[in-house]
C-alpha angles and dihedrals in degrees: 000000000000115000082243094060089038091057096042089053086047086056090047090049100042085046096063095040095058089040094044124359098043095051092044082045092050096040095046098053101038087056090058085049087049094059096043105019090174114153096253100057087035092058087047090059090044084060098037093056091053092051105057104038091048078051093047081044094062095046098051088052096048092050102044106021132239100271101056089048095051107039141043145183134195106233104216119279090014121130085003095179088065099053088051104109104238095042094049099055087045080063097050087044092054096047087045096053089042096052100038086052095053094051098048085098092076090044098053096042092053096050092053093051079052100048089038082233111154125272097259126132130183095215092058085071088056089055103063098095090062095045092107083067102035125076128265111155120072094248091049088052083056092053099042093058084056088051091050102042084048087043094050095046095028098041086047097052094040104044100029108022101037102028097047084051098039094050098035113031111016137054095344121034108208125167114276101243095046083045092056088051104050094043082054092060106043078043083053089047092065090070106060098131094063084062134239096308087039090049092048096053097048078050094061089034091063093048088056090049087050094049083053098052086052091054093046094039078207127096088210097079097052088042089064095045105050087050099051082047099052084036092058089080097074091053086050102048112050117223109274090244090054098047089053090051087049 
């Protein structure tokens, strides 16, 4: 077998484990931590998730190359609703807003430790439901900034890098918006466990994250968004020793 058919078959591989193995995995494991969500098996997710995207990542960048996964560039006329004027500043809005929102967190923590206002926040009511998954203990804080900082370099390069250029350029060469919609579902996919409402909005998540990608022409922006936003978490929740103390 030629490098070139070796590297396509990798593509093909990588392709149905991030559309069906990775979310059944995901969905499979986070359900027994669900039902049990003690420290010790949170912590395990919390490495099992690392793993295997640093190892998707690899591959991803073995089959396809550096360059293609980190890079890319609008060929004229392509994608054409997104270069009309008014179109096109609805999409940078929306990613503004999104991201602005997203990042609120930071402002409003430092300007309580400014202010020497107590460590409260609204949104982490809204997190409750999700507490079996985030991190309370001091060493699952720990591990949840290493999945953030992997989630926000490995998700990019899967789902944005490698499946906009696996699906667009090489080897099939669907059309660019198609393209965007089906790399925010699979992206959505991956989120099973946060149920139907939680799965939608990662989907949409993951369509913002690849028009930005478009705009930049560069992964490294989104990179560094999607990792302050899963980091933010850990500005949100207090530490469980803090929040007894408190």
């Amino acid at each position: 077998m030629s490098s070139h058919s070796a590297a396509t078959l990798l593509q093909h591989l990588l392709f149905v484990f991030l559309l069906v193995v990775a979310p059944a995995w995901d969905y499979s494991y986070t359900r027994r931590l669900k039902r049990d969500p003690n420290s010790r098996r949170k912590i395990g997710v919390y490495k099992t998730l690392c793993a295997w995207l640093w190892i998707s990542t690899v591959v991803a960048c073995v089959a396809t190359g550096f360059r293609p996964l980190f890079t890319i560039t609008l060929a004229p006329g392509e994608i054409a609703w997104l270069q009309i004027g008014w179109a096109r500043a609805l999409m940078e809005a929306a990613i503004a807003l999104f991201a602005l929102g997203g990042l609120l967190p930071y402002a409003i923590v430092s300007w309580k430790k400014l202010m020497r206002r107590p460590r409260t926040y609204a949104s982490a009511k809204a997190l409750e439901a999700m507490m079996w998954f985030l991190p309370q203990t001091a060493a699952e804080r720990r591990w949840f900034a290493v999945v953030s900082l992997t989630a926000g370099i490995c998700e990019e390069v899967l789902f944005r890098g490698f499946l906009l250029h696996y699906l667009h350029v090489f080897p099939w060469k669907l059309p660019l918006t198609p393209v965007l919609l089906i790399a925010a579902v699979i992206f959505g996919l991956q989120h099973l466990y946060q149920g139907i409402a939680g799965t939608m909005l990662t989907g949409v998540m993951g369509l913002l994250f690849s028009l930005l990608f478009l705009l930049t022409g560069t992964l490294l922006v989104p990179m560094i968004l999607h990792a302050l936003l899963d980091l933010r978490m850990l500005v949100i929740l207090p530490a469980a020793e803090a929040a007894t103390a408190a």
